[in-house]
Legacy VTK file of the C-alpha trace (Angstrom):
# vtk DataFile Version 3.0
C-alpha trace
ASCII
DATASET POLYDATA
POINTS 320 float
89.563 30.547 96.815
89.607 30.259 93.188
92.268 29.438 91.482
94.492 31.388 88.880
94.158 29.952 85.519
98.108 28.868 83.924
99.063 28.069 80.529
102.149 26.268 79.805
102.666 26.594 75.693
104.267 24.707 73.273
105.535 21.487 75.580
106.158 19.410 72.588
107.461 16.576 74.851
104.671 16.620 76.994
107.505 16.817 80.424
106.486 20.586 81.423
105.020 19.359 84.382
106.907 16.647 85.721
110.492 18.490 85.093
110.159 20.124 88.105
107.972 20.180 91.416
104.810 22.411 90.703
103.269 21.152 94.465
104.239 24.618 95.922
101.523 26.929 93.349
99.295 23.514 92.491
96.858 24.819 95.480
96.873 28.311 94.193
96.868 27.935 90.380
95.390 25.280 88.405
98.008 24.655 85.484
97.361 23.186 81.419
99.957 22.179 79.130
99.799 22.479 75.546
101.807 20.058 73.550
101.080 21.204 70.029
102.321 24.407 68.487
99.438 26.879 67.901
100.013 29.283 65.114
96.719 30.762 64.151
96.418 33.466 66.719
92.531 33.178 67.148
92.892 29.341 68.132
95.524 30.583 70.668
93.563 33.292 72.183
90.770 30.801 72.621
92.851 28.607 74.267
94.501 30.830 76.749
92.032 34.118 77.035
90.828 33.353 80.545
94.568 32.705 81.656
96.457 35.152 84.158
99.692 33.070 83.451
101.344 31.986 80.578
104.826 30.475 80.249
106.409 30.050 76.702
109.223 27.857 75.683
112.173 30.256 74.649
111.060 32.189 70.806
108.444 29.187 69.964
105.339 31.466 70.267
105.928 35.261 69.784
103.691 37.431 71.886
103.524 40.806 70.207
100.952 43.484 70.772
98.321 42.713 68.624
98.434 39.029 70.945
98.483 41.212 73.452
95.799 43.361 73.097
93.140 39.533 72.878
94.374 39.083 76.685
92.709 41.162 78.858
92.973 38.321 81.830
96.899 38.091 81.173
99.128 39.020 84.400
102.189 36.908 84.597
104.193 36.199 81.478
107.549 33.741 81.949
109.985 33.135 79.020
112.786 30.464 79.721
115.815 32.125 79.414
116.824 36.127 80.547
116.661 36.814 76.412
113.174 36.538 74.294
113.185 38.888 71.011
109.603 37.729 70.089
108.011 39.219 73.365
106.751 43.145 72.451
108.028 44.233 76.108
107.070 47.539 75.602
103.778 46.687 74.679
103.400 44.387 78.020
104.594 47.145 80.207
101.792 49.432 79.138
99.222 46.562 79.656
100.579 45.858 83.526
101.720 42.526 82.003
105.087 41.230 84.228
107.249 39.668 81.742
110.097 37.679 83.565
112.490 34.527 82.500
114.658 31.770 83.748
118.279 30.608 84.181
119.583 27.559 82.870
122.473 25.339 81.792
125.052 26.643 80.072
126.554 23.371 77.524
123.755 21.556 75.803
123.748 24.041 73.060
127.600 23.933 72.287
127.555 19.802 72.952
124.626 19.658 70.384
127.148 21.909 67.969
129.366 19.574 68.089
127.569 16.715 67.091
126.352 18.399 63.860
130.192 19.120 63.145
130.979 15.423 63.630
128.184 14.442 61.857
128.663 17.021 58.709
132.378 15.717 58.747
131.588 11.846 59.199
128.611 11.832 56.695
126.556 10.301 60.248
123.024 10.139 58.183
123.942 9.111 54.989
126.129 6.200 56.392
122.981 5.265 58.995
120.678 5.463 56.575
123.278 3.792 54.393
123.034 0.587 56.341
119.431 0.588 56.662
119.020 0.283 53.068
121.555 -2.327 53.077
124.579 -0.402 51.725
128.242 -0.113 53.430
130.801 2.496 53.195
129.390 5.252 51.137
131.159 8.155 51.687
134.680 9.127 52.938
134.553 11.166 56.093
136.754 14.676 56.823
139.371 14.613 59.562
139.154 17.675 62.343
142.300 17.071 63.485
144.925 19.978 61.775
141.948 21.978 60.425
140.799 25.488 61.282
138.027 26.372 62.870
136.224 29.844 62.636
134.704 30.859 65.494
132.080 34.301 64.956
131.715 35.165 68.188
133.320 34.094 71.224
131.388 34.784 74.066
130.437 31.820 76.530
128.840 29.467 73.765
132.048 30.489 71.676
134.295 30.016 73.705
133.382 26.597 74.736
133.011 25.479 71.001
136.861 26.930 70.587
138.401 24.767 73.055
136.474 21.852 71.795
138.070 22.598 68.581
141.299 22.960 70.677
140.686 19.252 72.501
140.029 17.793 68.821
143.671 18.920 67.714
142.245 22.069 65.227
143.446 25.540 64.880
140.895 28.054 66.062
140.272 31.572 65.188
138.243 34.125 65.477
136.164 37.496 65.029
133.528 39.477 66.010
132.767 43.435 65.762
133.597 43.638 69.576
136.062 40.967 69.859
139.529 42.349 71.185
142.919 41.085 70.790
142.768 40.313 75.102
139.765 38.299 74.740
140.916 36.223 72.462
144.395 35.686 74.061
142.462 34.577 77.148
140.503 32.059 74.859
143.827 30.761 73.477
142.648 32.059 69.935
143.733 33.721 67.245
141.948 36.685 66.441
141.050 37.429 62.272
141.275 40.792 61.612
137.835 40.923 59.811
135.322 38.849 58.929
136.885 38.325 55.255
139.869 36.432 56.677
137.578 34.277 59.563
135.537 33.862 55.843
138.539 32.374 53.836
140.285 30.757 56.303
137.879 28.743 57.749
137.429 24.841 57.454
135.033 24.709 59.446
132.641 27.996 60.419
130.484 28.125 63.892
128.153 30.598 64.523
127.378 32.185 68.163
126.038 35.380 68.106
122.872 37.191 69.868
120.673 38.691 66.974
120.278 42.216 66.761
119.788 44.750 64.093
123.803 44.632 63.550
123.937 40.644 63.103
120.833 40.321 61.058
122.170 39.003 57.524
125.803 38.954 58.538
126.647 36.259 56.546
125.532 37.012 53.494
125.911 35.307 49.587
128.843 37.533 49.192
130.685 36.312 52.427
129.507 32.413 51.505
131.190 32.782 48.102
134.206 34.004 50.404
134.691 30.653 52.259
136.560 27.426 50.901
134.071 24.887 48.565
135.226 22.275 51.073
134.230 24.746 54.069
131.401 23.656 56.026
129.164 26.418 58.392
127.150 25.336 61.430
124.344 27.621 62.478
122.603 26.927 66.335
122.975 30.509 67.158
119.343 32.412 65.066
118.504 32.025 61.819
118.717 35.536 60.267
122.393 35.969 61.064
122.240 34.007 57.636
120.712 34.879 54.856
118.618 32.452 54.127
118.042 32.324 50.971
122.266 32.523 50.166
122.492 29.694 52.177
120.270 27.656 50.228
122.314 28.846 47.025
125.458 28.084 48.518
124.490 24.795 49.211
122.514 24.335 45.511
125.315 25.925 44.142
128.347 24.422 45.547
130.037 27.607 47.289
130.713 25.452 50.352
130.346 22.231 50.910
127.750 21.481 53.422
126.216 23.414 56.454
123.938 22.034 60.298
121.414 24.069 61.341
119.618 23.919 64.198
117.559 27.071 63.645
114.932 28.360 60.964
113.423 32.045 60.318
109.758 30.414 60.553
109.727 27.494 63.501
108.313 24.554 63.055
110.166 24.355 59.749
106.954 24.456 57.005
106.916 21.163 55.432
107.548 22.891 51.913
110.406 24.495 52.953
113.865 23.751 50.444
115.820 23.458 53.720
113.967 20.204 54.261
115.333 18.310 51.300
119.090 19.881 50.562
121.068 16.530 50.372
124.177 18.710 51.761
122.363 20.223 54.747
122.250 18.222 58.097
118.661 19.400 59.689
117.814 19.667 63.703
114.516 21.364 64.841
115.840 23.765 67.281
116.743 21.130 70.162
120.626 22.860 71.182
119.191 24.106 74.503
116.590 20.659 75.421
118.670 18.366 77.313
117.371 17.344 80.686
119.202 19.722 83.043
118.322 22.595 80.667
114.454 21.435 81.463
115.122 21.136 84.824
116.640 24.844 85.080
114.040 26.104 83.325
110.991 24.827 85.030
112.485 24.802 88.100
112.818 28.343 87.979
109.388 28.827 86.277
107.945 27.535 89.353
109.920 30.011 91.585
108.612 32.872 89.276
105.157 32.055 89.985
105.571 31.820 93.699
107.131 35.142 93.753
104.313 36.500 91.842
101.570 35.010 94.157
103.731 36.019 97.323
103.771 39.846 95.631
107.236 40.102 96.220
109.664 41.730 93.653
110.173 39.510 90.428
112.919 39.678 87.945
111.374 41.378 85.499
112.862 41.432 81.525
113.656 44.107 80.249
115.641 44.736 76.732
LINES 1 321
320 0 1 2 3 4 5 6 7 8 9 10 11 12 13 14 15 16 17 18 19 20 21 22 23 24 25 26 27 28 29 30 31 32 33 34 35 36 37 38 39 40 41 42 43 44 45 46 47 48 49 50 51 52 53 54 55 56 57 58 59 60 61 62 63 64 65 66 67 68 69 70 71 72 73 74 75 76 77 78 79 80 81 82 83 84 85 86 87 88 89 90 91 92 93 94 95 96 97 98 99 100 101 102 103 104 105 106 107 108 109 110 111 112 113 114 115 116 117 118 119 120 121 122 123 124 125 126 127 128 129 130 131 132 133 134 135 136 137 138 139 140 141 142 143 144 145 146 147 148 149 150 151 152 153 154 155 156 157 158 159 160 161 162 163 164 165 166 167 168 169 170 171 172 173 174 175 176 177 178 179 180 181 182 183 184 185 186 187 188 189 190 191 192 193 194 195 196 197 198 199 200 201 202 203 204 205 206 207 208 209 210 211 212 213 214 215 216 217 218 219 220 221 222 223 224 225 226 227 228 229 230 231 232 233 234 235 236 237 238 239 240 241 242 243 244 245 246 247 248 249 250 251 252 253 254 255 256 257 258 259 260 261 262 263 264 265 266 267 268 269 270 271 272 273 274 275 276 277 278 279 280 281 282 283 284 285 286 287 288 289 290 291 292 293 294 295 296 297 298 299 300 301 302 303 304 305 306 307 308 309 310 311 312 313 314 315 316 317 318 319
């Protein structure tokens, strides 16, 4: 029986297939990993034209129509996570394409928040890199302890940040267009009234909302000029809920005093881009949900998906 052809794209650390047991489909399906990311869409297309399966690593590769349309062999498309905004689903659906996701595990993103806190209060790189170039003590770190912390949005990444906050001895608020007074009494919160006063109140500012046309370019120059010059704003939630270009200013400019970000409109981060040499902004490339047990969930269930699929029973299919 001949096999079904599987792509796995964008496995930049090369552990796609030994994070979880593939033995179950390996007889049915004969599966590649890619460990580079592919951005000219004709090299993809090459690369994956004669494959029924694809999986894709969260919003790393976005499959819109025009993709699409170049994949006539294309049946099974998984997406780790339930939520991928770069996949044209309507566009799928017409094509027969089954687009389905993953679970996975629910604290790597708000742990990896917290270390870019900590390491935008403690000065973490420029004391490391400090020492390397045989320096000591360069910079004076800011306490947590007594400060505020803005949450905007408190759903589950939110609230876990907030009672982090609440373990490291801070005052935490917070606001959202659908927040209500009960949910953030459960959170042990205070809830701002709007986003001005989460804005100006704000020591530190922690971003964890879904994008959608209502979040895009929340935070916006006007709002950064709002917050405290010693404020700092941590972004691991999606780019655009930032302006981009503000933030840069804000930073140039000295509206607040330093900002993490884990997330970038274009992904990999060009190697032009300002963001990469702003001495007041502390840089990951996307990493707040790759921790082990988030691989594990993922392919894990990736696996499942595919056995479903081959079995023909009914998959979990994604829809908006």
């Amino acid at each position: 029986m001949k096999k079904l052809r599987c792509a796995i794209l964008d496995d930049y650390q090369q552990v796609a297939l030994t994070a979880a047991d593939w033995s179950p489909v390996l007889d049915r399906v004969e599966v590649k990993s890619i460990n580079r990311h592919i951005d000219q869409q004709d090299e993809l297309i090459e690369l994956i034209a004669d494959c029924e399966i694809v999986v894709i690593m969260r919003e790393r590769t976005p499959f819109r129509a025009s993709l699409l349309d170049k994949l006539p062999s294309l049946k099974l498309l998984i997406t780790t996570g339930m939520r991928n905004a770069s996949i044209d689903l309507e566009a799928a659906a017409s094509k027969g394409i089954i687009v389905c996701g993953t679970g996975g595990a629910g604290n790597a993103t708000a742990e990896l928040t917290w270390a870019l806190m900590l390491g935008l209060a403690r000065h973490i790189v420029q004391e490391h890199n400090a020492i390397r170039s045989g320096q000591w003590q360069s910079t004076i770190g800011v306490d947590l302890y007594g400060k505020t912390l803005g949450v905007l949005g408190l759903g589950k990444l939110g609230s876990q940040i907030a009672k982090f906050g609440q373990a490291f001895g801070m005052n935490v608020i917070a606001w959202s267009q659908n927040l209500t007074q009960q949910r953030a009494d459960e959170a042990g919160v205070r809830l701002a009234a709007t986003k001005e006063e989460l804005l100006e109140n704000s020591d530190f500012l922690s971003i964890h909302l879904v994008l959608s046309d209502r979040t895009r370019g929340l935070i916006g120059a006007a709002d950064l000029k709002r917050m405290r010059p010693t404020a700092f704003l941590i972004n691991t939630s999606r780019a655009p809920i930032v302006d981009q270009a503000a933030l840069a200013e804000a930073l140039q400019s000295g509206w607040i005093a330093g900002a993490a970000v884990d997330v970038f409109e274009v992904e990999p981060l060009p190697k032009e881009d300002p963001y990469r040499s702003l001495p007041n902004l502390l840089t990951t490339p996307h990493i707040g949900y790759v921790s082990e047990a988030g691989y594990e969930a993922f392919y894990r269930d990736i696996v499942q998906d595919i056995e479903t699929y081959l079995s023909g029973e009914p998959i979990r299919i994604m829809t908006k």
